[in-house]
C-alpha positions in Angstrom: -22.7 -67.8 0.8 -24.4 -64.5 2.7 -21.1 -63.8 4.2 -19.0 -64.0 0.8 -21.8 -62.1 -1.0 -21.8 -59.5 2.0 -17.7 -59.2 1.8 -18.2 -58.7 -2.4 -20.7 -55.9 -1.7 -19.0 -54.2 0.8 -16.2 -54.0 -1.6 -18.4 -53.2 -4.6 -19.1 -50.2 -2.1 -15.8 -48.7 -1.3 -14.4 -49.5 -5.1 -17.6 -47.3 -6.0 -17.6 -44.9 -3.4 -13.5 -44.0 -4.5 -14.2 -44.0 -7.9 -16.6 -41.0 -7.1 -14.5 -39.5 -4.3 -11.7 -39.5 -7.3 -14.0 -38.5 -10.1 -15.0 -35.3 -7.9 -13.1 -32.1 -7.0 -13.2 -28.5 -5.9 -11.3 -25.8 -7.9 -10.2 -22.8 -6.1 -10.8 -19.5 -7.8 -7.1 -19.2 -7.1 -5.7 -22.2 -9.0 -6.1 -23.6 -12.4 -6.7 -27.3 -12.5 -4.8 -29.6 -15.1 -6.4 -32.9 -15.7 -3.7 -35.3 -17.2 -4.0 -38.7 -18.6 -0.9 -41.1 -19.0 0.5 -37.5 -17.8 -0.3 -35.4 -20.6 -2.6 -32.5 -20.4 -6.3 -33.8 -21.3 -7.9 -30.3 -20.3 -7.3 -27.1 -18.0 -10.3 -26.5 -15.8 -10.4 -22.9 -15.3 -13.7 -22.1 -13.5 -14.1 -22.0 -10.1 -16.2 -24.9 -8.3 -17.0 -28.2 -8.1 -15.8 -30.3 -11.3 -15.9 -33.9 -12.4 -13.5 -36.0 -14.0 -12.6 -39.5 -14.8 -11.2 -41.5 -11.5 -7.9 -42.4 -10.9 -5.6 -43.8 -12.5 -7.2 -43.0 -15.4 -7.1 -39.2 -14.7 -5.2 -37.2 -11.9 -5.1 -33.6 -11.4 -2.2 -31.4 -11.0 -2.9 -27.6 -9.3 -1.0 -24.5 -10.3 -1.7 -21.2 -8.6 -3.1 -18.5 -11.2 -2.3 -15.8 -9.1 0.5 -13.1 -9.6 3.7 -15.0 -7.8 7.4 -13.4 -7.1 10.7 -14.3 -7.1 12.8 -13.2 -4.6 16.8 -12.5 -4.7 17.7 -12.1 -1.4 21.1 -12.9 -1.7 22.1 -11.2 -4.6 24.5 -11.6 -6.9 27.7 -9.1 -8.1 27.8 -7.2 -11.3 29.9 -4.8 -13.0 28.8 -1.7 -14.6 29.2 0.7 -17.4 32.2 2.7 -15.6 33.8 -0.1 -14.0 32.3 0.1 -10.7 31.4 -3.3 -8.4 27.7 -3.4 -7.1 25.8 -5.9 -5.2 22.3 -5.8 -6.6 19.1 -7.5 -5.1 15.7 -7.7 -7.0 12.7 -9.5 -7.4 10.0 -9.9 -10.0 6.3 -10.5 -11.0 5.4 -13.4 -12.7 2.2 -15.4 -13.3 1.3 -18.5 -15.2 -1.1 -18.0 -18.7 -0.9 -20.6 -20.6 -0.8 -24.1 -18.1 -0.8 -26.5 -20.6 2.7 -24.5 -22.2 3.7 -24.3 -19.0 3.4 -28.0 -17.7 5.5 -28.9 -21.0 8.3 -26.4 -20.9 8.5 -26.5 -17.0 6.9 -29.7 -16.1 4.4 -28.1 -14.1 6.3 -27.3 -11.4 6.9 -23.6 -9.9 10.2 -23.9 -8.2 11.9 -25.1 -11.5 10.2 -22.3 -13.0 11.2 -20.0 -10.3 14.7 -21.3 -10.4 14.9 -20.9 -14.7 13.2 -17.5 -14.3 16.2 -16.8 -11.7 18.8 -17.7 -14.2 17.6 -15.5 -17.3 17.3 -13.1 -14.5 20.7 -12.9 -13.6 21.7 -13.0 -16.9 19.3 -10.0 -18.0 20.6 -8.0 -15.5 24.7 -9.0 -16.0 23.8 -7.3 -19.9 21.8 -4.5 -19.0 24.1 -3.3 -15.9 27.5 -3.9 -17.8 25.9 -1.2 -20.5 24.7 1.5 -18.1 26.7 3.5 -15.0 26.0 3.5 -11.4 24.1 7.1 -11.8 22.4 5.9 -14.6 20.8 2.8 -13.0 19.8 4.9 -9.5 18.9 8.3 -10.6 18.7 9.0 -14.2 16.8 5.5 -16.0 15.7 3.4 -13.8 12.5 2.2 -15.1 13.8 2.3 -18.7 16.5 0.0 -17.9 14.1 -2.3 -16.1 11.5 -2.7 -18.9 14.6 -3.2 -20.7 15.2 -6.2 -18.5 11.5 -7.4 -18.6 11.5 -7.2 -22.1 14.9 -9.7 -22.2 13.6 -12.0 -20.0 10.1 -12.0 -22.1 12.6 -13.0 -25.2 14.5 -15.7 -22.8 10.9 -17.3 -21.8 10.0 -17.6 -24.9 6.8 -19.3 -26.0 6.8 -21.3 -22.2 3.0 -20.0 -20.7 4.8 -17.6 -18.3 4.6 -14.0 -18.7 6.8 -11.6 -16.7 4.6 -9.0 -15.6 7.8 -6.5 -13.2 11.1 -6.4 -12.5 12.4 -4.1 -9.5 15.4 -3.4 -7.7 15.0 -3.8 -3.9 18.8 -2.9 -2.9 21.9 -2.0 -5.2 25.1 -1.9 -2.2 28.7 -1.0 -3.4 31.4 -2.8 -2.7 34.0 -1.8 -0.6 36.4 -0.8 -3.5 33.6 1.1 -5.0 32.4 3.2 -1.9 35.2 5.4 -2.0 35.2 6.2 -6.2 31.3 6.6 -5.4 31.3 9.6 -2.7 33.8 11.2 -4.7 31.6 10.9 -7.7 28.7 12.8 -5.7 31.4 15.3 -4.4 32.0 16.0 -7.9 29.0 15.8 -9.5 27.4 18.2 -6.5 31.0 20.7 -6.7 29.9 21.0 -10.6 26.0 22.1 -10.0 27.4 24.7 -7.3 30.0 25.7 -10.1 27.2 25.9 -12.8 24.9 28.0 -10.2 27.5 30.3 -9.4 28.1 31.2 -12.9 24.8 32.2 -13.7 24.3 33.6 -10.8 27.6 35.4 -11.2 26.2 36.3 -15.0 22.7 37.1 -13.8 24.3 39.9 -11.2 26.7 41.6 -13.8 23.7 42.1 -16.2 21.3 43.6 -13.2 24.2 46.0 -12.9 24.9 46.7 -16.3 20.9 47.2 -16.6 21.2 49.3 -13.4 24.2 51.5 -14.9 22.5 52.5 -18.0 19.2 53.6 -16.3 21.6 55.6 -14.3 23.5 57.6 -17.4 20.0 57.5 -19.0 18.5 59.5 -16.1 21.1 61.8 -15.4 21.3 62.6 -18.9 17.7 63.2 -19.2 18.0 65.2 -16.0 21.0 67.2 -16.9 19.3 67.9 -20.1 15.8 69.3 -18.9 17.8 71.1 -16.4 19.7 73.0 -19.1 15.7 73.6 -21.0 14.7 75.2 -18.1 18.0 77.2 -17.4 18.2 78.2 -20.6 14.5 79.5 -20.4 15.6 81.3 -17.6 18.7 82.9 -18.9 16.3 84.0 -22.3 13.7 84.9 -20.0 16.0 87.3 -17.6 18.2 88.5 -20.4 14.4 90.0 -22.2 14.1 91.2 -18.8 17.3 93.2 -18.9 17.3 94.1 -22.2 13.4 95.8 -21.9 14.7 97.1 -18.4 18.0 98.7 -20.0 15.9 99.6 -23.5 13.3 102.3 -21.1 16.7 104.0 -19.4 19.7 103.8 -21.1 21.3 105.5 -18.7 20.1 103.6 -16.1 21.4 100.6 -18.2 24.9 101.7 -18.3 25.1 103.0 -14.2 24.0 99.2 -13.5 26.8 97.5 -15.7 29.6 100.2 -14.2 28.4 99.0 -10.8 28.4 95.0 -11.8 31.9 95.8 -13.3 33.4 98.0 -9.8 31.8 94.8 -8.1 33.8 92.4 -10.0 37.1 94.2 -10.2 37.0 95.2 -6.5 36.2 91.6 -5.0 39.4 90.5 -4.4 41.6 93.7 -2.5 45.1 92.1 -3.3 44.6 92.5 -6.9 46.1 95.9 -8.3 45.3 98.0 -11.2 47.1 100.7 -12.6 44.2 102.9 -14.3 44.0 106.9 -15.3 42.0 108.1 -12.6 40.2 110.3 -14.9 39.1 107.8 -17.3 35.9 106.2 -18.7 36.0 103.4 -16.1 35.7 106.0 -12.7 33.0 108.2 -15.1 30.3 107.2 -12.0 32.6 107.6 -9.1 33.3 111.1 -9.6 29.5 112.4 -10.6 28.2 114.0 -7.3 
């Protein structure tokens, strides 16, 4: 009798003690904690700690990670874009769980299916997106705008599910090998037209510097040529009321000075030859004594 009520304690004991080893746990500030009953969603435990429940089998607890999580597409996959041109395009994104009791319904609570359906709307996102935009497009001119573009789509695809797509990146776009070629000689081209463009204005630019240069050239010789002829002209008045007051005192004087300027004219040059009356008005001086 001791013995059988000894073996019914003992296992009065370890029923009890697993009933409150099950009906206890420790919630990571990490994780939230779904408590599920006939495997529905009884509550979400959200706070960090220790947390009590009901034991099992009459509650279990499923753990999802809270934390900002990434998908990965290391392989890649092969699109076609905008102008016909075959790329190889790897990615990832960030993802994170909001809603766990949406998101143990529409993905059964498990992140690898999620990951997986995330992967396909992913792949499809990016098919759309790609197909409407060009290589340079996609690399240089709108990146980000054609990647909120795709976050956007995949926010649409997701739906009401408890998952909210927080970034999506390219990690590596590689051409293929029937692309490389069409590519380079798309930079050539592109780079061949800038030169172009620069030379042109450059080419512009110079021939107005010179134009500029050429009409401060005629503007200053003209301004020069005509204060020289104000200043000549001031000289030529000023000498001639020179002459005129020297002549004006001694008209005699006057008239020996112009025969003289007039023998020094006609006599400069002795191959010329004039036939003259040596008596006349022109010799009047050479003859006075």
């Amino acid at each position: 009798m001791n013995l059988t009520r000894a073996i019914a304690i003992s296992i009065a004991l370890i029923v009890l003690a697993y009933a409150l080893s099950s009906s206890i746990l420790i919630v990571d500030q990490r994780q939230f904690a779904l408590v599920l009953s006939s495997n529905q969603v009884v509550r979400v435990i959200d706070e960090s700690g220790l947390q009590l429940k009901y034991p099992a089998p009459l509650q279990t607890i499923r753990m999802l990670d809270r934390r900002i999580l990434t998908a990965d597409n290391l392989e890649g996959d092969r699109f076609t874009t905008a102008d016909k041109k075959n790329i190889l395009v790897r990615s990832y994104m960030k993802w994170r769980i909001t809603n766990p009791t949406k998101f143990f319904l529409n993905m059964k609570g498990d992140e690898q299916f999620a990951e997986s359906q995330l992967n396909k709307l992913l792949r499809d996102a990016l098919n759309q997106q790609i197909s409407r935009h060009t290589i340079h497009e996609l690399i240089s001119d709108e990146p980000d705008q054609v990647m909120e573009a795709i976050r956007k789509q995949l926010t649409a695809g997701l739906g009401d599910s408890g998952i909210e797509v927080i970034d999506v990146r390219l990690t590596k776009v590689d051409f293929l090998a029937e692309t490389t070629n069409a590519v380079y000689q798309s930079m050539a081209d592109e780079r061949q037209r800038l030169a172009n463009q620069l030379r042109s204005i450059a080419v512009a630019e110079s021939d107005q510097i010179r134009a500029n240069a050429e009409r401060q050239r005629e503007t200053i010789l003209a301004e020069g040529y005509r204060d020289a002829q104000k200043i000549k002209g001031a000289g030529d008045a000023k000498a001639a009321a020179l002459y005129a007051d020297a002549f004006n005192r001694d008209p005699q004087f006057a008239q020996f000075y112009q025969s003289l300027e007039a023998y020094r004219s006609t006599f400069k040059d002795k191959k010329d030859v004039m036939l003259l009356e040596p008596n006349g008005d022109f010799f009047k001086f050479l003859h006075k004594k």
